[in-house]
N, C-alpha and C positions, 0 to 999 in steps of 0.2 A: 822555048827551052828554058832561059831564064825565068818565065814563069813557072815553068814547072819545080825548078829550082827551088827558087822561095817558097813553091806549096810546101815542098818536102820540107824545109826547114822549120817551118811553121809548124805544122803539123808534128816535129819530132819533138819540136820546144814544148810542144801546149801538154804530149805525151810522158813529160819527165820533171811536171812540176815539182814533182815529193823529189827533194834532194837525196840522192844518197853519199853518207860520208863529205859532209861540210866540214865537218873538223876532228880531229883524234879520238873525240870523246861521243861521238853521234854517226849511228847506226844511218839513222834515215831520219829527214822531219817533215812534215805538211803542213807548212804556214799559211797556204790560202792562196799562194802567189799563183796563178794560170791555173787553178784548182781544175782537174780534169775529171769529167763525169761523160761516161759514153752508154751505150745500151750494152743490158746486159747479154753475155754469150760472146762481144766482137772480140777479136784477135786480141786486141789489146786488155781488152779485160784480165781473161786467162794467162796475157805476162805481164797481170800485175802491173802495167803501164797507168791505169785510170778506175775510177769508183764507179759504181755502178748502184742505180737505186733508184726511188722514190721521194727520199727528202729535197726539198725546195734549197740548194746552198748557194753564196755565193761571197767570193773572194773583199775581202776588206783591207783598207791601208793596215791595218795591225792585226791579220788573222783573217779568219772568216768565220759566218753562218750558215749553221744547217736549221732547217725549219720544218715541222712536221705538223701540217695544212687540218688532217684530218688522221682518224683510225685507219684506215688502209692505206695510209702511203708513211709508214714509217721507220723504213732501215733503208742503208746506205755501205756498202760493204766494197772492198777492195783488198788484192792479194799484197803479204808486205815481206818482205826478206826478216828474218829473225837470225841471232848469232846468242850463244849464252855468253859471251864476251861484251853483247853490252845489253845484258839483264833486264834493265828499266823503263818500262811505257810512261811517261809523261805528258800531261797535256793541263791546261790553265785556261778556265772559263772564267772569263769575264762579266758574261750578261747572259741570263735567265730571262725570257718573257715568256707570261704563260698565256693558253690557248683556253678553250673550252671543253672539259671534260674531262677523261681520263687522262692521266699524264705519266710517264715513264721515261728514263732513261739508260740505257744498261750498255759499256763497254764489255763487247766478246772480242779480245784479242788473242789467243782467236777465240776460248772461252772465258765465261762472265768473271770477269775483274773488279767491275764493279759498276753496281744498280740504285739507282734513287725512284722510288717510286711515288706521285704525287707533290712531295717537296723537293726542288731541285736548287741547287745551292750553287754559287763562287767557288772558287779558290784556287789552290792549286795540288793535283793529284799526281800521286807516284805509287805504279803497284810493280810487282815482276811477277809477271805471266808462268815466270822458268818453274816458279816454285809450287803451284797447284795443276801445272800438268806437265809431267815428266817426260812427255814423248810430241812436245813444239818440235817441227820438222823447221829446214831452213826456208822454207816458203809455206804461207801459209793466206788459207781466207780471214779476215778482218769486217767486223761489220758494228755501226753505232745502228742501236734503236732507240728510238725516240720516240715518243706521242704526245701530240695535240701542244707540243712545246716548240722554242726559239731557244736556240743556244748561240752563244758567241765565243769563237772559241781563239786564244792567240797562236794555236800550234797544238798538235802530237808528235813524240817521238821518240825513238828507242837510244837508250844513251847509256854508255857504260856507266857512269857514276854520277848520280844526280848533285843538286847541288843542297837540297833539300830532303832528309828521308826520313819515312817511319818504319822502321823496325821492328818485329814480334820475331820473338824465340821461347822456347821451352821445351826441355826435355821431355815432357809429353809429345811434342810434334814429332823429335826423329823417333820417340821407343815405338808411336802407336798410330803417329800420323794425325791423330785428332786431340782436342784439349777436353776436359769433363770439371767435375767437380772434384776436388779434391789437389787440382796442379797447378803450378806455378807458371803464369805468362808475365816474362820481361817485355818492356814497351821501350824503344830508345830512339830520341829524336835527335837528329844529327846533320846540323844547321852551318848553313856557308860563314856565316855572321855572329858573334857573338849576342847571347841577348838577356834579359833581366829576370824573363819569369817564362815557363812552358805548362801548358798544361793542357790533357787530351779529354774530350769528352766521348762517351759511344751513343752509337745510334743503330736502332733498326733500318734496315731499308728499306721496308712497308710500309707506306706513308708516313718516311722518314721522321722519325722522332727517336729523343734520348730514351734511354734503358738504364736500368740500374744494375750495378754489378757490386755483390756484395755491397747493397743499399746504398749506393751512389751512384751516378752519371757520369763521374770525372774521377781523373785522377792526376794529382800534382805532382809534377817532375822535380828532380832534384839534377843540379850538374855534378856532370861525373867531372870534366877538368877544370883546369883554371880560367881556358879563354871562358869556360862558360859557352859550349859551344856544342857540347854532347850533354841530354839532359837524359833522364834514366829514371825508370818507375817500375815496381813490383806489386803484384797480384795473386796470392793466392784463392784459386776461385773455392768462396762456400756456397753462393746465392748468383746467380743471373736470372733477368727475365726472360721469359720464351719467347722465340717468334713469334710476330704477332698475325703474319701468312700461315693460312692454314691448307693442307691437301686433304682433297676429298670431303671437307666440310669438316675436318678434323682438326685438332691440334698439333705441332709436331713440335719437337723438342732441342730441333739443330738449326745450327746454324750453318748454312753451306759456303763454298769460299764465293767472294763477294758481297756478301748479306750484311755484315755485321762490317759497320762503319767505326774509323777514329777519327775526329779531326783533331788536329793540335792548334791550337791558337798560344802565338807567340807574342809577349810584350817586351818593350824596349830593347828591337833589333831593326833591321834593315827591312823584311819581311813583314808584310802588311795585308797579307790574305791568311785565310784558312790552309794548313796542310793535312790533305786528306790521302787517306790508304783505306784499304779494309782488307778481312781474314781471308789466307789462301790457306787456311786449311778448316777442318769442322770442328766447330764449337757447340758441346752436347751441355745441354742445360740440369742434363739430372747423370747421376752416377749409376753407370749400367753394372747389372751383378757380374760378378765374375761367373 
């Protein structure tokens, strides 16, 4: 009886490694710690208890790895609680190794947040899922895909207020939902820490590389306060480049949410990686007629 005691206990521990509600400001997080992966279909899957998948993972003193061997064995998916009271997926990769062949990366929480395809990068990301789909349920499927890559990752987790963010607004997004040529995107990075200098660059997510907007790749922020602590940038768009994924053997002209990357790299502050985001809404590269 006592043993069967401890199976249970065991077996309930290994079932609840993703914490929920650690502290005021966090939904839920996956550090790695008893990282649970069962087969897909069992009981626990479906409550969201453990991940289910193909990718190679396994728990690290500071986070863990998911590894993806070959082309068919590369997503890894589990159910996760969602609340619009704490908005923000975060998670911080550390180590990138790459494998042989095609390589991808793409967070659907539960859909595409955000995708590197071929160059997969550091740092540290923060998107909110609430704002490119307006019908997230409080339970929902979650799944990372990977190919022919090594990720190292310290944690995901949904958190009311990050400590770290990037920002995009514009009056094009609430009149029409999508940005074109002709509108105004604000970019505001908004940092725990004071710091000397900010500034974002964009990227395609097609074998990730810089793009020019209005014949540049970056743009230099300005602080909006004194700590220097909120930095702030404007954009009127005349010129972006196009996707460089094409459908159907075609060109297309948008950018969908996730596609279109920013990272902000921050000098003399606390903050010593890359902070990345990308679009949760569509960004059209040419101005459609009325």
């Amino acid at each position: 009886m006592k043993f069967l005691i401890v199976l249970y206990i065991f077996s309930t521990l290994c079932f609840s490694a993703v914490k929920y509600n650690p502290d005021e400001n966090t939904l839920w997080i996956e550090d790695g710690k008893n990282f649970a992966i069962i087969e897909y279909g069992k009981k626990e899957f479906w409550e969201g208890k453990a991940w289910s998948g193909k990718l190679e993972v396994e728990g690290l003193e500071d986070g863990f790895r998911i590894k993806s061997p070959s082309n068919d064995k590369h997503s890894i998916g589990r159910y996760f609680k969602f609340s619009s009271e704490y908005p923000y997926l975060v998670w911080e990769i550390k180590k990138v190794i790459y494998g042989e062949g095609y390589r991808d990366f793409l967070m659907a929480f539960p859909n595409n947040v955000f995708n590197f395809v071929t160059h997969i990068y550091p740092g540290l990301f923060v998107t909110n899922p609430f704002l490119s789909n307006k019908n997230i349920k409080n339970f929902e499927y979650c799944r990372i895909f990977l190919y022919n890559t090594e990720i190292h990752f310290s944690y995901i987790k949904m958190v009311k207020k990050p400590e770290y963010l990037i920002e995009i607004e514009s009056p094009a997004i609430k009149e029409k939902g999508y940005v074109e040529i002709g509108d105004e995107i604000i970019f505001k990075v908004i940092l725990k820490e004071p710091a000397e200098d900010v500034s974002l660059t964009f990227y395609d997510f097609y074998i990730t590389h810089e793009i020019k907007v209005n014949n540049s790749s970056s743009l230099q922020l300005k602080p909006e306060d004194d700590e220097q602590k909120i930095w702030i940038g404007k954009i009127k768009l005349e010129k972006i480049d196009k996707p460089s994924v094409k459908k159907d053997g075609k060109e297309i002209d948008t950018y969908s949410p996730g596609n279109f990357l920013i990272k902000a790299t921050v000098l003399g502050g606390k903050i010593n990686v890359p902070i990345w985001t990308a679009n949760y809404f569509e960004i059209k590269t040419e101005r459609r007629p009325k």
